[in-house]
C-alpha positions in Angstrom: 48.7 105.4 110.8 45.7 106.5 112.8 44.1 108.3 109.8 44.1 105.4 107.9 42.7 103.2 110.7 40.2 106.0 111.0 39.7 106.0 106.9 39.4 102.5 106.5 37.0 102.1 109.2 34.7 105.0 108.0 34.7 102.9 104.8 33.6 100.1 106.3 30.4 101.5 108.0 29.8 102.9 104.7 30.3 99.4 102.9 27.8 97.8 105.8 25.2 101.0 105.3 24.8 100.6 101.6 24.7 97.0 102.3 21.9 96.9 104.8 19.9 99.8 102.8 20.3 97.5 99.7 18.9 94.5 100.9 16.8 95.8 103.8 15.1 99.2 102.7 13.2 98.0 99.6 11.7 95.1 101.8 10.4 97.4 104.0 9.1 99.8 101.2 7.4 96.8 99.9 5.8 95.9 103.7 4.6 99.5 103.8 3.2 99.4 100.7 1.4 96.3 100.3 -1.7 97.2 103.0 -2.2 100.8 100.7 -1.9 98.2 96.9 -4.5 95.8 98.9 -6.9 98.9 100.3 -6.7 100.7 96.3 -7.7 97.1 94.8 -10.5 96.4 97.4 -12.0 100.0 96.7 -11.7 99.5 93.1 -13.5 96.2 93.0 -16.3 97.8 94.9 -16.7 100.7 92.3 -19.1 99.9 89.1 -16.2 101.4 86.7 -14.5 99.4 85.1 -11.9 102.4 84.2 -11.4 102.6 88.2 -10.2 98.6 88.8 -7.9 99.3 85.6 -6.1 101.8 86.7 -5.9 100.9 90.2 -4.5 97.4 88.5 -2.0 99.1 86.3 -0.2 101.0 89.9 -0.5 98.1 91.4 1.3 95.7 88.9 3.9 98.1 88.6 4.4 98.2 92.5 4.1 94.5 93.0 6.4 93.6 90.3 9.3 95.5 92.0 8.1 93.5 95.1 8.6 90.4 94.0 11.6 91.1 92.1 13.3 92.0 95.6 11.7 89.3 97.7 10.5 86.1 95.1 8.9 84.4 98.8 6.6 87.0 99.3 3.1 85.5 98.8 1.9 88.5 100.0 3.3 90.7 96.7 2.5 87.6 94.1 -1.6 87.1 95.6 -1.5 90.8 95.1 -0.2 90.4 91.7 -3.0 87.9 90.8 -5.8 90.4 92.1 -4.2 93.6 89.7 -4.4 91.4 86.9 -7.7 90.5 87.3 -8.4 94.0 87.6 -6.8 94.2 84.2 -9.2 91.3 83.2 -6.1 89.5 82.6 -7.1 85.8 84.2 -4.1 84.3 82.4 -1.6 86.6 84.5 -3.6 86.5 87.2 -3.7 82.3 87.7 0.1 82.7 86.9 0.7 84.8 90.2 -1.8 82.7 92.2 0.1 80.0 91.6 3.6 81.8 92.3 1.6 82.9 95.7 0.9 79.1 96.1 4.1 77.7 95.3 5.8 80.3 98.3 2.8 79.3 100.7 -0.5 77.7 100.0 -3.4 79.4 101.0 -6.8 78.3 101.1 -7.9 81.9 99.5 -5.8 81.2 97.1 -6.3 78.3 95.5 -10.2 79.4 95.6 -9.1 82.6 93.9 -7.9 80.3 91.1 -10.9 77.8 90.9 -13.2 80.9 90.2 -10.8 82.1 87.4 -10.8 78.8 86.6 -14.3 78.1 86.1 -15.4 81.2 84.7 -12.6 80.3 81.7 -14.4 77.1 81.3 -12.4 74.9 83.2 -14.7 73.5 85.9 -12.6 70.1 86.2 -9.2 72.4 87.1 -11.7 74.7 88.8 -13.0 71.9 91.1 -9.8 70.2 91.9 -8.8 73.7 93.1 -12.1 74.2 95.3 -11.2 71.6 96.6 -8.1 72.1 97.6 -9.0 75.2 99.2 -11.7 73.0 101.2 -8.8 71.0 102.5 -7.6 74.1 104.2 -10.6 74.8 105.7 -14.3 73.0 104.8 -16.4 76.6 105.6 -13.9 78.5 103.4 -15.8 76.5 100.6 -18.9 77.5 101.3 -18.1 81.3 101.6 -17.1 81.3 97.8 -19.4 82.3 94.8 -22.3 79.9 95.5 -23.2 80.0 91.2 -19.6 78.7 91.2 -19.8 76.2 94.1 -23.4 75.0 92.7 -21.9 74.7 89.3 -19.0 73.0 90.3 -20.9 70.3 91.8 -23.6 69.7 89.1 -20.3 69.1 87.1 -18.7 66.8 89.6 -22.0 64.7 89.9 -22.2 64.4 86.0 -18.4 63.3 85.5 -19.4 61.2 88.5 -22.3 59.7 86.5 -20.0 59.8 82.9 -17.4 57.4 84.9 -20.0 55.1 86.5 -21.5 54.5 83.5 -17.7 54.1 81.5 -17.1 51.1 84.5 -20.3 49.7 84.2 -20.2 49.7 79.8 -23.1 51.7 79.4 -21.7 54.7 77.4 
């Protein structure tokens, strides 16, 4: 009787072991990983090549994507995401994981990450709705951003401004 005791509880420390290395481990992995993904895609951004930011995009997707496939609430792994795809010159992808990022926990980098995409797609009303946004966060963040963008984005906002006034008032 007291090998089975024995047995069964040797099984169950193995049961709880595979159990906490499942769920636990690959979090962890992805924690350790995440500051070395964020150090490669700074470096490549700085570099003229364009080669360099693709690559370091391409190792990075492939790492984040396993990330967010163990842990969907990371922000961390999905804002990640959005920066390899830009990398990739993928601005499609890359508003797609913003948003993911946003949806977990908005960040005023990261709705300003998605305003510049944004605008330099052509979309300066979506842009400036989500410059704004990050300004709710935090009004100096604003002015930190692109300042072509930020200029831009108010010439636009003073001309709808203008394009509304003169809808109210009739004069078309």
């Amino acid at each position: 009787m007291r090998p089975l005791r024995i047995a069964l509880a040797l099984a169950a420390c193995v049961v709880a072991i595979v159990a906490i290395a499942r769920m636990c481990v690959p979090r962890w992995m992805c924690n350790v990983e995440k500051p070395a993904i964020d150090a490669r895609l700074t470096q490549a951004f700085e570099q003229p090549s364009d080669y360099r930011k693709r690559e370091a995009g391409r190792a990075a997707i492939e790492q984040l994507q396993r990330c967010v496939a163990v842990d969907p609430a990371d922000y961390e792994a999905w804002f990640l995401e959005g920066v390899a795809y830009e990398a990739l010159a993928q601005p499609r992808k890359a508003i797609e994981a913003y948003e993911h990022s946003n949806r977990v926990s908005e960040r005023a980098e990261t709705y300003a990450a998605i305003a510049q995409l944004q605008y330099a797609l052509g979309e300066p009303e979506a842009a400036y709705r989500n410059l704004f946004r990050a300004s709710i966060f935090s009004l100096s963040f604003m002015w930190t951003s692109d300042q072509n963008v930020i200029h831009q984005l108010v010439q636009d906002a003073k001309a709808r401004q203008q394009r509304l006034e003169a809808k109210r008032r009739g004069n078309f």
